[in-house]
C-alpha positions as CSV (number, residue, x, y, z in Angstrom):
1,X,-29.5,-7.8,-6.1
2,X,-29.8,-9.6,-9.3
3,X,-28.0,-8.5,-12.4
4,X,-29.9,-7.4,-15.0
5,X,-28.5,-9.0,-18.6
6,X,-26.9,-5.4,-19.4
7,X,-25.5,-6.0,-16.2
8,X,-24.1,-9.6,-16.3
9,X,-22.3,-8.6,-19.8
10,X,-20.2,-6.0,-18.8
11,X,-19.3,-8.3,-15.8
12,X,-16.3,-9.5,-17.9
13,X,-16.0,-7.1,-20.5
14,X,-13.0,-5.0,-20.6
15,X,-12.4,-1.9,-22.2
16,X,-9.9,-2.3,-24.8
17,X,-9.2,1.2,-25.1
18,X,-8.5,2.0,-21.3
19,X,-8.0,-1.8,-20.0
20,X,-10.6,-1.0,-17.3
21,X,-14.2,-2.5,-16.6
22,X,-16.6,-0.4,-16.3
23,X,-19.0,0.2,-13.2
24,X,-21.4,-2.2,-13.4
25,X,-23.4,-0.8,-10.4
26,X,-23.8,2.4,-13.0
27,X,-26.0,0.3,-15.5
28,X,-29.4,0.7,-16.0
29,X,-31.8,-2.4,-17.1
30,X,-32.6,0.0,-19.7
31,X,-28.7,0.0,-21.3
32,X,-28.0,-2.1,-23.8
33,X,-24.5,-3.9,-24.6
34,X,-23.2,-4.3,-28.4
35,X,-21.0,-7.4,-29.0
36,X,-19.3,-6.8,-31.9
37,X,-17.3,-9.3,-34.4
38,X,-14.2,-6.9,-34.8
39,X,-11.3,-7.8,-32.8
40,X,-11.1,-4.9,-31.1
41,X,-14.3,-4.6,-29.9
42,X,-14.0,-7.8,-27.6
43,X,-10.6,-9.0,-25.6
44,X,-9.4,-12.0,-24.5
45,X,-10.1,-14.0,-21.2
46,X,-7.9,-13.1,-18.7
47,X,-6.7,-15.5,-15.7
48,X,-9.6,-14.8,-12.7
49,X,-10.8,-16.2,-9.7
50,X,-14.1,-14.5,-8.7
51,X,-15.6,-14.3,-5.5
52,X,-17.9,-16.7,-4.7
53,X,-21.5,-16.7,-4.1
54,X,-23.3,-16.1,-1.6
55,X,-20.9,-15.0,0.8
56,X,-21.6,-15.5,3.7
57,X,-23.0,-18.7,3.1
58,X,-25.0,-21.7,4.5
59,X,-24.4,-24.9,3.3
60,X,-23.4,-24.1,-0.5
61,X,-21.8,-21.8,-2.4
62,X,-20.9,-20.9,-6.1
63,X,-17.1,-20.1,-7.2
64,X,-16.5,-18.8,-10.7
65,X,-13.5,-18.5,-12.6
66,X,-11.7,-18.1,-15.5
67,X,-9.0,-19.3,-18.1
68,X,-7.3,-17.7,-20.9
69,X,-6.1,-21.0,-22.3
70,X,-6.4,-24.6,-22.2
71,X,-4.9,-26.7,-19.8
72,X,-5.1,-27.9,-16.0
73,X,-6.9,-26.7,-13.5
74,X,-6.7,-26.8,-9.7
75,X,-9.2,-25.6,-7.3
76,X,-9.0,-26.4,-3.5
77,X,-10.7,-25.8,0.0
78,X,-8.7,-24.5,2.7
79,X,-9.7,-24.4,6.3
80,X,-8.3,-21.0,8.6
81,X,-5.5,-23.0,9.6
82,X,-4.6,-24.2,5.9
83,X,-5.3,-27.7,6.1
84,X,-6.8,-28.6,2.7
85,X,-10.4,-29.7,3.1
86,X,-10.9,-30.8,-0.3
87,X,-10.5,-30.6,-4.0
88,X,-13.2,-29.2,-6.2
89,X,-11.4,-29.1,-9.4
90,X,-8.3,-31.2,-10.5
91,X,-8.7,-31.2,-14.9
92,X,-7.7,-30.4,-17.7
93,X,-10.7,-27.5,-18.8
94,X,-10.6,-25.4,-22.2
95,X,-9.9,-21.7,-22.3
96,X,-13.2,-20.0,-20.9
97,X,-15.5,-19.5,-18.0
98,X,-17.0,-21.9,-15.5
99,X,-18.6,-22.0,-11.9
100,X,-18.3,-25.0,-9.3
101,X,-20.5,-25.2,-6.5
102,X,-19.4,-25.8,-3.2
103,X,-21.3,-27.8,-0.5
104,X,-19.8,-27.2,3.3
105,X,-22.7,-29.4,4.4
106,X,-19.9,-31.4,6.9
107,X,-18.0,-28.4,8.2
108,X,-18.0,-26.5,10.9
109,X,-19.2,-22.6,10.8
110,X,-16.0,-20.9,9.7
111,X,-13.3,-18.8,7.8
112,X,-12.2,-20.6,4.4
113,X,-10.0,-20.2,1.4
114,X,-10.4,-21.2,-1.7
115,X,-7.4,-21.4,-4.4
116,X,-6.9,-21.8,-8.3
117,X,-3.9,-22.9,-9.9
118,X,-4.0,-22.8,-13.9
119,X,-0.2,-22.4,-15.4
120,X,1.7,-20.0,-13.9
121,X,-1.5,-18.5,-12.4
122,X,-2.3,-18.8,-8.8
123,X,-4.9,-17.2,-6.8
124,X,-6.4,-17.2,-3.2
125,X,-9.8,-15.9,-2.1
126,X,-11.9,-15.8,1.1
127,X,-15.1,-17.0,2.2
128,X,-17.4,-17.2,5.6
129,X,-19.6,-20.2,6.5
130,X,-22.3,-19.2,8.6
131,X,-24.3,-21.9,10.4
């Protein structure tokens, strides 16, 4: 299912009054999204490591993630058994979004983890290769 650009907005917009996001799977095509310059309107990054996609996958992948401020930025590959595989990421990156791809050309069908470490954030997530 492809996002529509209503869609892909809300994605990381949260609700400043409740601190929620919204549904996205509620949105229409026809719904429109207002970005607004007041402060309130709009809030700040927050730390996130996002699913990748496709998962499963077969031979690449796409993780996205995000940072609230500058500084370094680790990514790696796990295998099930937590051997690292390899390093996707090891830099200093702005505050902001980004998306890496991941090509599991060389490995073997498979449960892997991927993990971020930015500051004092750290986060694992899961993902199935599927030869």
């Amino acid at each position: 299912m492809e996002l529509s650009i209503a869609q892909a907005a809300l994605k990381f917009y949260v609700d400043p009054k409740t601190g929620k996001m919204p549904n996205i799977n509620s949105v229409s095509s026809s719904d429109s999204v207002q970005i607004g310059s007041s402060a309130d309107s709009v809030q700040a990054i927050n730390n996130g490591l996002i699913q990748n996609y496709p998962n499963p996958f077969n031979p690449t992948t796409t993780i996205s993630y995000q940072i609230p401020k500058d500084g370094r930025v680790t990514i790696k590959i796990f295998d099930i058994i937590g051997r690292e595989v390899t390093t996707l990421v090891d830099e200093y990156k702005p505050s902001g979004r980004y998306s890496v791809q991941f090509d599991a050309s060389r490995l073997a069908s498979g449960i892997y983890f991927y993990s971020i470490r930015s500051g004092n954030y750290n986060a694992v997530k899961k993902m199935s290769l599927i030869k």
